[in-house]
mmCIF file of the N, C-alpha and C atoms, coordinates in Angstrom:
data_MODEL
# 
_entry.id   MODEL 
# 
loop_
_atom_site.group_PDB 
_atom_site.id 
_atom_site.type_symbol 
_atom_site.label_atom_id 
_atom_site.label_alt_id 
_atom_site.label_comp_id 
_atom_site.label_asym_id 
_atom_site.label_entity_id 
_atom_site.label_seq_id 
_atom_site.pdbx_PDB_ins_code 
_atom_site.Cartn_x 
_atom_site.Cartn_y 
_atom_site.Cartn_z 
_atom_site.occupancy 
_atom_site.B_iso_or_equiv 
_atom_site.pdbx_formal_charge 
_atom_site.auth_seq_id 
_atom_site.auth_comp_id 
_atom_site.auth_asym_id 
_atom_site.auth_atom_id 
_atom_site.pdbx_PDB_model_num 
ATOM 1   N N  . UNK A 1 1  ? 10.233  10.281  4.494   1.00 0.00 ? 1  UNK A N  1 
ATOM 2   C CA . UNK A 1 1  ? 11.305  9.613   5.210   1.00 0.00 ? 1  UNK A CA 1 
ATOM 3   C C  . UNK A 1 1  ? 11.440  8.185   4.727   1.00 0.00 ? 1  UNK A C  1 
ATOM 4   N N  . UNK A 1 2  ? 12.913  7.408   4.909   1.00 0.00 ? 2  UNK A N  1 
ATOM 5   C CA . UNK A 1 2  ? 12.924  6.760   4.411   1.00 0.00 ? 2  UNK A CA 1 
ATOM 6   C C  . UNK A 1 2  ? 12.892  5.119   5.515   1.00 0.00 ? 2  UNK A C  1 
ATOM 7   N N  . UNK A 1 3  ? 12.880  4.286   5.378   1.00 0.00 ? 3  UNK A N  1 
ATOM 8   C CA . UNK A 1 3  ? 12.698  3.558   6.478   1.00 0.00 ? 3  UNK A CA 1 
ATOM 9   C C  . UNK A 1 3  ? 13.970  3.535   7.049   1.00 0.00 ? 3  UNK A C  1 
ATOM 10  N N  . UNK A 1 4  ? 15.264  3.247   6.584   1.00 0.00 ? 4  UNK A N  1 
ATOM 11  C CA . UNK A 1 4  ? 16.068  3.895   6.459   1.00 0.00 ? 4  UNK A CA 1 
ATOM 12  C C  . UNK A 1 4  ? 16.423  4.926   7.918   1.00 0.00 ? 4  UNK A C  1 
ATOM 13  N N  . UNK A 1 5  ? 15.670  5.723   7.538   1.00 0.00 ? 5  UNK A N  1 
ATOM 14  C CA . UNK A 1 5  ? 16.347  6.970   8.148   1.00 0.00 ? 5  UNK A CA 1 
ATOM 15  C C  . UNK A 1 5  ? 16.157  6.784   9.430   1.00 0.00 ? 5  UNK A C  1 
ATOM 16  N N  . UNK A 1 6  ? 17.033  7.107   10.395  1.00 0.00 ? 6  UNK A N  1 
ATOM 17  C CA . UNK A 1 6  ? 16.941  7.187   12.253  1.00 0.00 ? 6  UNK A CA 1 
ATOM 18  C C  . UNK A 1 6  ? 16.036  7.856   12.830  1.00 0.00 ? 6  UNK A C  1 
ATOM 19  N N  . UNK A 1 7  ? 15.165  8.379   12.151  1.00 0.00 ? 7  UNK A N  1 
ATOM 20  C CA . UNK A 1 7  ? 14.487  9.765   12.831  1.00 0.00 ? 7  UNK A CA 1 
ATOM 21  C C  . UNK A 1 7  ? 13.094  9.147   12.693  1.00 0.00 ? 7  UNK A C  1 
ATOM 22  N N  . UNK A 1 8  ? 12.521  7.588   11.662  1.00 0.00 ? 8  UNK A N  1 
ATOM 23  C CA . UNK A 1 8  ? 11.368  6.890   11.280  1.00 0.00 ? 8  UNK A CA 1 
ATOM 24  C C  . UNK A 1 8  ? 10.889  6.261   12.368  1.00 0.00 ? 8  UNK A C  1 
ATOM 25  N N  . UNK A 1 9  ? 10.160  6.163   13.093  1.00 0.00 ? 9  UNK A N  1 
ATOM 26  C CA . UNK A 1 9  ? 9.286   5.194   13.912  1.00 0.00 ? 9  UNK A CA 1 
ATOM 27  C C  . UNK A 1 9  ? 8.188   4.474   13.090  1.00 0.00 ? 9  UNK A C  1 
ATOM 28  N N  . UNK A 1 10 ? 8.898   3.249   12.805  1.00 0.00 ? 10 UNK A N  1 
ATOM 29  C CA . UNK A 1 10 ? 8.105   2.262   12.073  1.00 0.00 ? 10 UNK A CA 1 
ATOM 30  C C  . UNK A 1 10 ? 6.948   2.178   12.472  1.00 0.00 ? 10 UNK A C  1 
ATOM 31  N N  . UNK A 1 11 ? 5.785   1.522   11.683  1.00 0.00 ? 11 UNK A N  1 
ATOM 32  C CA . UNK A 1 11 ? 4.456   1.372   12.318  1.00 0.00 ? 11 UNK A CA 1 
ATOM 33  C C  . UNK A 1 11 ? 4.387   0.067   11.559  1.00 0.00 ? 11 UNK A C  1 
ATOM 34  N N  . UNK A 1 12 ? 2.561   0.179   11.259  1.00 0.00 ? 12 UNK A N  1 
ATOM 35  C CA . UNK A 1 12 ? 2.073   -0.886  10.420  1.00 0.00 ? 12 UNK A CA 1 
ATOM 36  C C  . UNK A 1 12 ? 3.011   -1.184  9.609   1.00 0.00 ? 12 UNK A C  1 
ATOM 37  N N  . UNK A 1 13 ? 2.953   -2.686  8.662   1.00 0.00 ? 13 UNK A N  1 
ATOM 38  C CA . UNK A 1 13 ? 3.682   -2.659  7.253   1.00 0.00 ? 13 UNK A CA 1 
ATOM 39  C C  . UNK A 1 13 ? 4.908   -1.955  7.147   1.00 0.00 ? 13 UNK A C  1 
ATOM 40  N N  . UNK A 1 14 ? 5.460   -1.321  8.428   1.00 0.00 ? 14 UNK A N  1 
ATOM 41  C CA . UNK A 1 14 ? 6.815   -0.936  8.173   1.00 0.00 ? 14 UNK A CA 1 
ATOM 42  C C  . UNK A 1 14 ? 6.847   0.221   7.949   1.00 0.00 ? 14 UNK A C  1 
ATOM 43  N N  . UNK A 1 15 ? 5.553   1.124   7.430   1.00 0.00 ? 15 UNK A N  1 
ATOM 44  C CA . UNK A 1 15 ? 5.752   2.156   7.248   1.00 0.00 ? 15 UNK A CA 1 
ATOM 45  C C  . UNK A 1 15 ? 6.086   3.523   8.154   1.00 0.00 ? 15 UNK A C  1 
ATOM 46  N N  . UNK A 1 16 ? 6.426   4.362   7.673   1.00 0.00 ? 16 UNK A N  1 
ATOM 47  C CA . UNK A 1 16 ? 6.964   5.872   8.653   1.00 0.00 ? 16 UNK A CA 1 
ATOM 48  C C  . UNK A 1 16 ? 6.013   6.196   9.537   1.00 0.00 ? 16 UNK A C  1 
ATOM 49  N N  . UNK A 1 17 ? 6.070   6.696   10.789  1.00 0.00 ? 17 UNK A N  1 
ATOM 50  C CA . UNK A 1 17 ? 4.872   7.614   10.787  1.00 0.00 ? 17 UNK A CA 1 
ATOM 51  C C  . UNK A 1 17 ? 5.549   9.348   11.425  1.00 0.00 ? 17 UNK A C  1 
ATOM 52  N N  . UNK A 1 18 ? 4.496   9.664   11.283  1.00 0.00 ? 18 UNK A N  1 
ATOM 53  C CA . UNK A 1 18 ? 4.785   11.400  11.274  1.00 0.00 ? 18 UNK A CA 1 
ATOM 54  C C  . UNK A 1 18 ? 5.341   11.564  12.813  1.00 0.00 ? 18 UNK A C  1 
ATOM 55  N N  . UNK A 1 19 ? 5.340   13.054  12.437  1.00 0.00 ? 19 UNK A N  1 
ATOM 56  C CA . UNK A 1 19 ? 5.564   13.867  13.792  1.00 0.00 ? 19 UNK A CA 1 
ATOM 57  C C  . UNK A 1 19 ? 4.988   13.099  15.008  1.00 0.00 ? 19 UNK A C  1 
ATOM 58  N N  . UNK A 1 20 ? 3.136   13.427  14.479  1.00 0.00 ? 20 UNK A N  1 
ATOM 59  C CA . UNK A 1 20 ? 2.460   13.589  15.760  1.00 0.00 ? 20 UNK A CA 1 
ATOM 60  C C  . UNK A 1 20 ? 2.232   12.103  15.779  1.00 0.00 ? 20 UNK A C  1 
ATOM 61  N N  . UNK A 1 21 ? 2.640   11.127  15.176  1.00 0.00 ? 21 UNK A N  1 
ATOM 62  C CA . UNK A 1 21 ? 2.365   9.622   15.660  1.00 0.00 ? 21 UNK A CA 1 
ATOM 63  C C  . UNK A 1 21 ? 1.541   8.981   14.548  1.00 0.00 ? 21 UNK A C  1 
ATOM 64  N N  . UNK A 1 22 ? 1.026   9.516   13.657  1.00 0.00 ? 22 UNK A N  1 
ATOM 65  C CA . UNK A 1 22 ? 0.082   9.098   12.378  1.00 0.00 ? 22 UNK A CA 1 
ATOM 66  C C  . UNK A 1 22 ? 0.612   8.311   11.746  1.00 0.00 ? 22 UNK A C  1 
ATOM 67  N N  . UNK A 1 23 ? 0.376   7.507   11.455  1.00 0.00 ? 23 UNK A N  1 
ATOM 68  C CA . UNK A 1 23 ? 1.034   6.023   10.021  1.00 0.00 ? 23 UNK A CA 1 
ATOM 69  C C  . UNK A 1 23 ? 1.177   7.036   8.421   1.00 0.00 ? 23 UNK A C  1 
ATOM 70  N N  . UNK A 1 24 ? 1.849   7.124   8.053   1.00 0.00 ? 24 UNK A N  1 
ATOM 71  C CA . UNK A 1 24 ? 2.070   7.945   6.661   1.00 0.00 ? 24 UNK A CA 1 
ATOM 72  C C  . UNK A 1 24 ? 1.352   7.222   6.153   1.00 0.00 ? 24 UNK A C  1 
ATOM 73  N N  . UNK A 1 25 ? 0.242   8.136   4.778   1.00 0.00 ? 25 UNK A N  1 
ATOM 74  C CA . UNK A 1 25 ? -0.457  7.457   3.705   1.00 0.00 ? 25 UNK A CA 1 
ATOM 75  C C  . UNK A 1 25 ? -0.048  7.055   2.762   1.00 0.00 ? 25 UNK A C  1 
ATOM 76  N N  . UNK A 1 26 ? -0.079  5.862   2.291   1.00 0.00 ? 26 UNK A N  1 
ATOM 77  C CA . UNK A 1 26 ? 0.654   5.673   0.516   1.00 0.00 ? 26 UNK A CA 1 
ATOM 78  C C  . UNK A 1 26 ? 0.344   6.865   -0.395  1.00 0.00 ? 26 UNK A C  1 
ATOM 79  N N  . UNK A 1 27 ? 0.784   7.304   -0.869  1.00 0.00 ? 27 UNK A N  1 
ATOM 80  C CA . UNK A 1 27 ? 0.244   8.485   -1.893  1.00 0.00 ? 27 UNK A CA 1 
ATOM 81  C C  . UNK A 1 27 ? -0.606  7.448   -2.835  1.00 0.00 ? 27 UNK A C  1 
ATOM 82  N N  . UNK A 1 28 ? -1.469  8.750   -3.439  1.00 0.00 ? 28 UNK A N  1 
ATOM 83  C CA . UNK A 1 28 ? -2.398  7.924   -4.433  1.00 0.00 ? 28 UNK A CA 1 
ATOM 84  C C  . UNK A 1 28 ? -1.674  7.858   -5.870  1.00 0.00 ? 28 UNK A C  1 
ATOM 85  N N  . UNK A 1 29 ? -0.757  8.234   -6.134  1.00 0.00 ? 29 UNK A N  1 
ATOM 86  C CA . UNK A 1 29 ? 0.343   8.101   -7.302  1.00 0.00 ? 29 UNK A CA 1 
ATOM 87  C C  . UNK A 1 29 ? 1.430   7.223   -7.260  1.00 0.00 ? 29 UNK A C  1 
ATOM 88  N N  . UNK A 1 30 ? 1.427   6.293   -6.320  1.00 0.00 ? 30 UNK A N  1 
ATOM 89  C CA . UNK A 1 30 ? 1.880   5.109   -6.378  1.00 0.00 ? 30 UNK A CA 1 
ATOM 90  C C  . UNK A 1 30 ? 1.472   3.766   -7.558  1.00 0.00 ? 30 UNK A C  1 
ATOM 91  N N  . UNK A 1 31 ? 2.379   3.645   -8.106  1.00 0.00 ? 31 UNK A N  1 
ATOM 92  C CA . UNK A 1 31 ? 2.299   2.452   -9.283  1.00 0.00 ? 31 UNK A CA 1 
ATOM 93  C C  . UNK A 1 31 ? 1.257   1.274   -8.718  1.00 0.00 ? 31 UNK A C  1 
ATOM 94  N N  . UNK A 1 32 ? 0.715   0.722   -9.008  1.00 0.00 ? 32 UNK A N  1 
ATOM 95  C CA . UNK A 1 32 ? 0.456   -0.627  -8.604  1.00 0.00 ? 32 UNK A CA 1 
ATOM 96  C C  . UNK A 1 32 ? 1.639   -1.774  -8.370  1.00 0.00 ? 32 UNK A C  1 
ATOM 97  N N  . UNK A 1 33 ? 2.425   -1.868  -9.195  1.00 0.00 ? 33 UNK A N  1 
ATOM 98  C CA . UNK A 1 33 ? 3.905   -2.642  -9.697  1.00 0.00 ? 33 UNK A CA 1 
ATOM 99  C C  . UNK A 1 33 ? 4.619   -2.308  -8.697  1.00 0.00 ? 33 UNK A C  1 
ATOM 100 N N  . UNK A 1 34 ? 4.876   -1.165  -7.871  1.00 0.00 ? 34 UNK A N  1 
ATOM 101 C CA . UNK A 1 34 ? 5.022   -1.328  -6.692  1.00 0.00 ? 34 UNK A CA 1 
ATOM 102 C C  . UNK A 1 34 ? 4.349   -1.654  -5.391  1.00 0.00 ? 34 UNK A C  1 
ATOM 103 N N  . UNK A 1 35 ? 3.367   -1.681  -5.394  1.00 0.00 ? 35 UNK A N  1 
ATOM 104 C CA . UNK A 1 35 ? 2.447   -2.322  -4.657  1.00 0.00 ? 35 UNK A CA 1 
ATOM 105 C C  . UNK A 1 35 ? 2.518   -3.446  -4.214  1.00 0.00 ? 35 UNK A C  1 
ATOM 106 N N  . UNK A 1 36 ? 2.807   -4.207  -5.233  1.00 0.00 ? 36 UNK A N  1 
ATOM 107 C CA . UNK A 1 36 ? 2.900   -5.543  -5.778  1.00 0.00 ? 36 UNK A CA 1 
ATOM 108 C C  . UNK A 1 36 ? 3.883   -6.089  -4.967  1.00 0.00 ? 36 UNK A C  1 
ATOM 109 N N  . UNK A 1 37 ? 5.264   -5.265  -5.509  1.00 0.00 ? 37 UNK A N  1 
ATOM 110 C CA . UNK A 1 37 ? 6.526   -5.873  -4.969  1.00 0.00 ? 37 UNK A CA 1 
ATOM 111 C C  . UNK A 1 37 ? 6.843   -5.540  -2.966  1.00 0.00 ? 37 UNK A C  1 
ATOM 112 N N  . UNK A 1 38 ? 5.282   -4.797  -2.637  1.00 0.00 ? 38 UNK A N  1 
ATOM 113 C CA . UNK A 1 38 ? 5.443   -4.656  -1.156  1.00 0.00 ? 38 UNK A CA 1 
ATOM 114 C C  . UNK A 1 38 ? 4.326   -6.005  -0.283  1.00 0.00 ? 38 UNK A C  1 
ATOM 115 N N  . UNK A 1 39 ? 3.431   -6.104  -1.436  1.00 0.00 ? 39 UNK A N  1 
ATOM 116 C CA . UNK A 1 39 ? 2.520   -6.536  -0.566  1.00 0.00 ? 39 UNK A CA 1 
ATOM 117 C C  . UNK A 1 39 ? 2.146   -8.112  -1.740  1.00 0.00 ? 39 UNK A C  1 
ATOM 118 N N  . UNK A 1 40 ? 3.069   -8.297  -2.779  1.00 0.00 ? 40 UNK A N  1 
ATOM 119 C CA . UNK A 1 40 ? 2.599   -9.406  -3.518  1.00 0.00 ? 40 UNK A CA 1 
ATOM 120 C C  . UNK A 1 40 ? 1.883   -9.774  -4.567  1.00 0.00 ? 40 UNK A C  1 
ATOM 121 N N  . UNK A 1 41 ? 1.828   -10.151 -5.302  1.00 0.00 ? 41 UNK A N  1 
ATOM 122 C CA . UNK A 1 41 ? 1.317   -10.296 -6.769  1.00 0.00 ? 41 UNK A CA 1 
ATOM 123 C C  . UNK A 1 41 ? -0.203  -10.818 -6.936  1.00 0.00 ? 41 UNK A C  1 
ATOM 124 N N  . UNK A 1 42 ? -0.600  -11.006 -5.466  1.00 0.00 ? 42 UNK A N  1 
ATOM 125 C CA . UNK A 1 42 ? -2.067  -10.975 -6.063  1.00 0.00 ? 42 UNK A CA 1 
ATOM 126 C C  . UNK A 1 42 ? -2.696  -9.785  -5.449  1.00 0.00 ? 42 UNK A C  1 
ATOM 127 N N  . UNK A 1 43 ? -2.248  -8.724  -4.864  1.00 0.00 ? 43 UNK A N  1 
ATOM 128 C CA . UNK A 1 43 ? -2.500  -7.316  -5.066  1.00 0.00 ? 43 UNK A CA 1 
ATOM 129 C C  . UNK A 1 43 ? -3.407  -6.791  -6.148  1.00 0.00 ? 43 UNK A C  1 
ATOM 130 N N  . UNK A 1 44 ? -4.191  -5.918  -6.422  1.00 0.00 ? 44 UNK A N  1 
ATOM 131 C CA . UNK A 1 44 ? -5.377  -5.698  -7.501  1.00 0.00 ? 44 UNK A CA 1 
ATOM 132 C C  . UNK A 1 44 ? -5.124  -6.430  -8.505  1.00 0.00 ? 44 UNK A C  1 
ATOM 133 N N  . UNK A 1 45 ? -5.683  -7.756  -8.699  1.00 0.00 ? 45 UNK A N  1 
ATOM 134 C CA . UNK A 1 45 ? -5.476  -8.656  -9.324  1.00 0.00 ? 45 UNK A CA 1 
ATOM 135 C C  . UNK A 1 45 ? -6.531  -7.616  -11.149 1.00 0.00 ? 45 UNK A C  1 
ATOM 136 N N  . UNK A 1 46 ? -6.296  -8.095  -12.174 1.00 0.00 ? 46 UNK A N  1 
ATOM 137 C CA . UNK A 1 46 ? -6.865  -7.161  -13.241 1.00 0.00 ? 46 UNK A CA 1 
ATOM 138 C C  . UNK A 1 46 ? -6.191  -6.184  -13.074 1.00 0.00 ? 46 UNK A C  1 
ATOM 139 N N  . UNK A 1 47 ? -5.370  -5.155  -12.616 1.00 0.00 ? 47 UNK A N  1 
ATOM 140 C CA . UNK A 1 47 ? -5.176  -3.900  -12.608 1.00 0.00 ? 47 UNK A CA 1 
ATOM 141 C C  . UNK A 1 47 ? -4.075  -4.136  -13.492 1.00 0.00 ? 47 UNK A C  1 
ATOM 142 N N  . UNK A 1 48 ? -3.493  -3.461  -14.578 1.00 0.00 ? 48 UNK A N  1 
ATOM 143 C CA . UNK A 1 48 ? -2.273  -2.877  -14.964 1.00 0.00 ? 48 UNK A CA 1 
ATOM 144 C C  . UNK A 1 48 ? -0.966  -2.458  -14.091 1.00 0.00 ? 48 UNK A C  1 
ATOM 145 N N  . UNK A 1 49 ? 0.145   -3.242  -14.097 1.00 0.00 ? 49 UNK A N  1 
ATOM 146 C CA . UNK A 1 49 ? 0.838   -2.786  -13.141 1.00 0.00 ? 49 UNK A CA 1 
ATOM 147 C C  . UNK A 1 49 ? 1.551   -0.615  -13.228 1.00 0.00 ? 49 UNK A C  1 
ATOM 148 N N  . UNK A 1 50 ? 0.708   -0.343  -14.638 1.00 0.00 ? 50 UNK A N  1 
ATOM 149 C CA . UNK A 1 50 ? 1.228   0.579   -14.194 1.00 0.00 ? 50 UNK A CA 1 
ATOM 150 C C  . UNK A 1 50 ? 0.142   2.189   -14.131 1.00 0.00 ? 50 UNK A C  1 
ATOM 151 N N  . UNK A 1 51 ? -0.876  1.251   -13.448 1.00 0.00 ? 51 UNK A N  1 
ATOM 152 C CA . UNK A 1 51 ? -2.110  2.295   -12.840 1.00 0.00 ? 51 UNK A CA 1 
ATOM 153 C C  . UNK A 1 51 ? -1.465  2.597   -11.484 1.00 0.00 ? 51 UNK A C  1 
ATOM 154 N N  . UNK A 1 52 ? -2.520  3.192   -11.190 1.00 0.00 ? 52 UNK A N  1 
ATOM 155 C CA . UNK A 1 52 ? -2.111  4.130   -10.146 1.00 0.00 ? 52 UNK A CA 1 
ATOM 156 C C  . UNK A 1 52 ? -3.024  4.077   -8.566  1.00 0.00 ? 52 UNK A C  1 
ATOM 157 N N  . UNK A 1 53 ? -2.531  3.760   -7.281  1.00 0.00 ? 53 UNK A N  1 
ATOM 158 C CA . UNK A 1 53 ? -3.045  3.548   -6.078  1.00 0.00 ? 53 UNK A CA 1 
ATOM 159 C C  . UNK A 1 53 ? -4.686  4.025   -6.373  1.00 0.00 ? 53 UNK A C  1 
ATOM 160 N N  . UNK A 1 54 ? -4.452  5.489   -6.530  1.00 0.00 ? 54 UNK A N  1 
ATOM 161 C CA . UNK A 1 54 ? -5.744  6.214   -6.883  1.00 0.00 ? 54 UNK A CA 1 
ATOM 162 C C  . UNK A 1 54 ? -7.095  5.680   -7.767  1.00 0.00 ? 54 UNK A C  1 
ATOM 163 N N  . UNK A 1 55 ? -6.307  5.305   -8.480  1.00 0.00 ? 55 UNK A N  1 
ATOM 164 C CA . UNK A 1 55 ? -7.105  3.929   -9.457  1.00 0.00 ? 55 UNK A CA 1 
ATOM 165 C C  . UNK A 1 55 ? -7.697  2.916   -9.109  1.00 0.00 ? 55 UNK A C  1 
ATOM 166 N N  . UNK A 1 56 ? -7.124  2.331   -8.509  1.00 0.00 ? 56 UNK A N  1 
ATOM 167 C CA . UNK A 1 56 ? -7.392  0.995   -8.051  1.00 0.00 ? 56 UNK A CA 1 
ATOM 168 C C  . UNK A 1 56 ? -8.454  1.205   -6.865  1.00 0.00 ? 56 UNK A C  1 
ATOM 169 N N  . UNK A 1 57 ? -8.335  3.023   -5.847  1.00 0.00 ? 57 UNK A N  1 
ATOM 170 C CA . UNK A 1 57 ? -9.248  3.026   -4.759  1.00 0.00 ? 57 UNK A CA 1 
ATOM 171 C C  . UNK A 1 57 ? -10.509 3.200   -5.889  1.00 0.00 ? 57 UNK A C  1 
ATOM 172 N N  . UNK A 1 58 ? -10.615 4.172   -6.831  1.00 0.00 ? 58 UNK A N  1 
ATOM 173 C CA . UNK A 1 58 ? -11.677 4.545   -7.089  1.00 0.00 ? 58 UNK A CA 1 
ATOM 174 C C  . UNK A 1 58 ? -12.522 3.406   -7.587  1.00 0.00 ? 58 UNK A C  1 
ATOM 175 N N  . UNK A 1 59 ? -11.669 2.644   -8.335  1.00 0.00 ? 59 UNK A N  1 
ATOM 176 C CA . UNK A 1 59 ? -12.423 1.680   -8.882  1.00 0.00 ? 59 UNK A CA 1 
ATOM 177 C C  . UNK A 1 59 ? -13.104 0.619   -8.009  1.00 0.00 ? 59 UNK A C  1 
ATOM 178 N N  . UNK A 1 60 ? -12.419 0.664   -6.365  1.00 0.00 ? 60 UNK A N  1 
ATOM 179 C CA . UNK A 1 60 ? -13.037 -0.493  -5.819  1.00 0.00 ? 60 UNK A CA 1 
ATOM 180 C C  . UNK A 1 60 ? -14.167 0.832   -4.755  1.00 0.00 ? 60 UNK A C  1 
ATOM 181 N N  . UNK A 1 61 ? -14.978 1.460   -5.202  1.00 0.00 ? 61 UNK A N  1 
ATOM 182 C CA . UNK A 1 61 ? -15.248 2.178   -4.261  1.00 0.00 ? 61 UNK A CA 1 
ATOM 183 C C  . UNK A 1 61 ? -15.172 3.118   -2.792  1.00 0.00 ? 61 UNK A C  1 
ATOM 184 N N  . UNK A 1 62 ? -13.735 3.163   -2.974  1.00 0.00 ? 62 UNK A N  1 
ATOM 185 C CA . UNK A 1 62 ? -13.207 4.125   -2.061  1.00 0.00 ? 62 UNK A CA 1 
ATOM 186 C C  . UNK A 1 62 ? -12.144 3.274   -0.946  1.00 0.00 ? 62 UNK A C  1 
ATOM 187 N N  . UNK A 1 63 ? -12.433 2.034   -1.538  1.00 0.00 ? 63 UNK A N  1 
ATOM 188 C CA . UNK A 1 63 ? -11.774 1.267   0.074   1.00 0.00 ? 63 UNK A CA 1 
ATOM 189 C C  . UNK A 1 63 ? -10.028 1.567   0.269   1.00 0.00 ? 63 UNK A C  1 
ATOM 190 N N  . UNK A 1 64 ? -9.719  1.427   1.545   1.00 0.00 ? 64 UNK A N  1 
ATOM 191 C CA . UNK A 1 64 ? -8.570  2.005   1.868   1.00 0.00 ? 64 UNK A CA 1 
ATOM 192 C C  . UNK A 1 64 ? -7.621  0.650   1.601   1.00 0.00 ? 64 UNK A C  1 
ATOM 193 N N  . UNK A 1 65 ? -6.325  1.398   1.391   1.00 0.00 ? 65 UNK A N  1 
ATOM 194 C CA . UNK A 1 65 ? -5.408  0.581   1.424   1.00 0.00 ? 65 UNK A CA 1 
ATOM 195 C C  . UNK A 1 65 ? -5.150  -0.645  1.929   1.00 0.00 ? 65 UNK A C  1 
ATOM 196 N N  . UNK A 1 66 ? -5.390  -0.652  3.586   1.00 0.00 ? 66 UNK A N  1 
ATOM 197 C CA . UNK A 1 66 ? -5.387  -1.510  4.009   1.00 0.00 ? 66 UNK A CA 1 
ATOM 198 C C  . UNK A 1 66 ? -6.532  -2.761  3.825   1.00 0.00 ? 66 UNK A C  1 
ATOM 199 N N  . UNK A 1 67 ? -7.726  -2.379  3.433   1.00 0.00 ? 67 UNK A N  1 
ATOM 200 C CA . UNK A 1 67 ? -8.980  -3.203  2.768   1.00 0.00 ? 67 UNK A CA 1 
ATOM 201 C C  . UNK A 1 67 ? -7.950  -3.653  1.714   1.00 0.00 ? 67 UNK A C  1 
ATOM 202 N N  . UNK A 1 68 ? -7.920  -2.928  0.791   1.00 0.00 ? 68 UNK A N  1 
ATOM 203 C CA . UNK A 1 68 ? -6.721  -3.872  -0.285  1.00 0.00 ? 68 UNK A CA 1 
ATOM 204 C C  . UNK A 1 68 ? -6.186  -5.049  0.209   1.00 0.00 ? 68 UNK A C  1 
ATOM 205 N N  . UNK A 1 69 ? -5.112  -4.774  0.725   1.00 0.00 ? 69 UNK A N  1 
ATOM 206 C CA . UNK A 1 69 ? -3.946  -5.895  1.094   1.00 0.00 ? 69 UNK A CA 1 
ATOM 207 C C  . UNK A 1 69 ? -5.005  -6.825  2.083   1.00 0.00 ? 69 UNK A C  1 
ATOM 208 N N  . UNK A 1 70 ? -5.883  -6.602  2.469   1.00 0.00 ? 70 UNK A N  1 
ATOM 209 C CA . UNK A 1 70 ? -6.476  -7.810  3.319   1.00 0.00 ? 70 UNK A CA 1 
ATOM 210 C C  . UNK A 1 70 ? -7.137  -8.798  2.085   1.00 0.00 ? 70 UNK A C  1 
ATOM 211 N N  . UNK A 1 71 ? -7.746  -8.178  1.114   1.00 0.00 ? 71 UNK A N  1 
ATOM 212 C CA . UNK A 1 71 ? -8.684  -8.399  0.182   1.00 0.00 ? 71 UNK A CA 1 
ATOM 213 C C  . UNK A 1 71 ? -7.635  -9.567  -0.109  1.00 0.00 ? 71 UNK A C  1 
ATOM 214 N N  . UNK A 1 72 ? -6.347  -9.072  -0.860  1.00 0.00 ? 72 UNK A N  1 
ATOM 215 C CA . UNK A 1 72 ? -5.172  -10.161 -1.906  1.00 0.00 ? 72 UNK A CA 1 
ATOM 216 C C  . UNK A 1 72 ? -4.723  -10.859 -0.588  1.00 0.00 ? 72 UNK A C  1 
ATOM 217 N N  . UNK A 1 73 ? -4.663  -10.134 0.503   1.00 0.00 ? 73 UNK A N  1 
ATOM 218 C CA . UNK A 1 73 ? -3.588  -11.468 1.324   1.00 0.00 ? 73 UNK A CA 1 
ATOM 219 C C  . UNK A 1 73 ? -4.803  -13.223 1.630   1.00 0.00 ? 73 UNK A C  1 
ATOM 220 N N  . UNK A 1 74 ? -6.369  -12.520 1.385   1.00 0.00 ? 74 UNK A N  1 
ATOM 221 C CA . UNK A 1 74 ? -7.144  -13.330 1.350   1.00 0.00 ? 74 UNK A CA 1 
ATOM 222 C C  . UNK A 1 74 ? -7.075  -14.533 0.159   1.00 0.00 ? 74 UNK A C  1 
ATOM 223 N N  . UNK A 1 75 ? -6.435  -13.900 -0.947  1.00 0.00 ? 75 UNK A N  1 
ATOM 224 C CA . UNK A 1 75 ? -6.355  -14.304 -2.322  1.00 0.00 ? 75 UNK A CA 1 
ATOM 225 C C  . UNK A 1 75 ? -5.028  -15.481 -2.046  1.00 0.00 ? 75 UNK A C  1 
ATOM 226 N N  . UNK A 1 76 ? -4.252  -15.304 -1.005  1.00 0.00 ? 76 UNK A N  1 
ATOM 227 C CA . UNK A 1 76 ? -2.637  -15.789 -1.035  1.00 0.00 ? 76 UNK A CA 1 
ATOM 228 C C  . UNK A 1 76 ? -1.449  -14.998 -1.630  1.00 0.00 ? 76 UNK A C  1 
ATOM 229 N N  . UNK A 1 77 ? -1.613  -14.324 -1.194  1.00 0.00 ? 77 UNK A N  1 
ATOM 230 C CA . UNK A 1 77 ? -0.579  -13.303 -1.637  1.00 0.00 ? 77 UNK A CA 1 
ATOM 231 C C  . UNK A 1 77 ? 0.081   -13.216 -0.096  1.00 0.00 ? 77 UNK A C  1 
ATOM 232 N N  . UNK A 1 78 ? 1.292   -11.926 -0.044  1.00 0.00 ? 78 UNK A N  1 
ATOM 233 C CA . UNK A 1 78 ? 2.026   -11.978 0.896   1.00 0.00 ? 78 UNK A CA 1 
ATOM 234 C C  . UNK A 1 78 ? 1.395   -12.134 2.426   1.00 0.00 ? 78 UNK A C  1 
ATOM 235 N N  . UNK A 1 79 ? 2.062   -12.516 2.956   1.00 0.00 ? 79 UNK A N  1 
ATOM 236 C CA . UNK A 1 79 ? 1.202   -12.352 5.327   1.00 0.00 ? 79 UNK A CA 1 
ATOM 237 C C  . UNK A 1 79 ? 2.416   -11.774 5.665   1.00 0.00 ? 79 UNK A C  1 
# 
């Protein structure tokens, strides 16, 4: 769904959430380069903008998305 769409109940970060009330997951095939342009350019700082969410978890040991964006918003990146 798109945020967009009438039927989305925004959550965190804006994102969708489901049926039963769940925050939708970023897929792990998400660019970094988009990442970037949601959450700011010091987002996996070293990474290639055109690796992949999945990438960037494995490489930091599993941490979730949201560990991410706390990590760069620590850096000065987007609030």
């Amino acid at each position: 769904m798109s945020k967009n769409n009438k039927h989305c109940n925004s959550g965190l970060d804006d994102r969708c959430r489901d049926n039963d009330g769940e925050i939708r997951q970023k897929r792990g095939d998400t660019l970094v380069k988009t990442l970037r342009e949601i959450y700011g350019p010091d987002f996996a700082p070293g990474v290639r903008g055109d690796a992949k969410l999945e990438t960037v978890r494995e490489r930091s040991n599993g941490e979730s998305l949201s560990k991410l964006v706390k990590d760069a918003r620590g850096r000065g990146g987007k609030r």
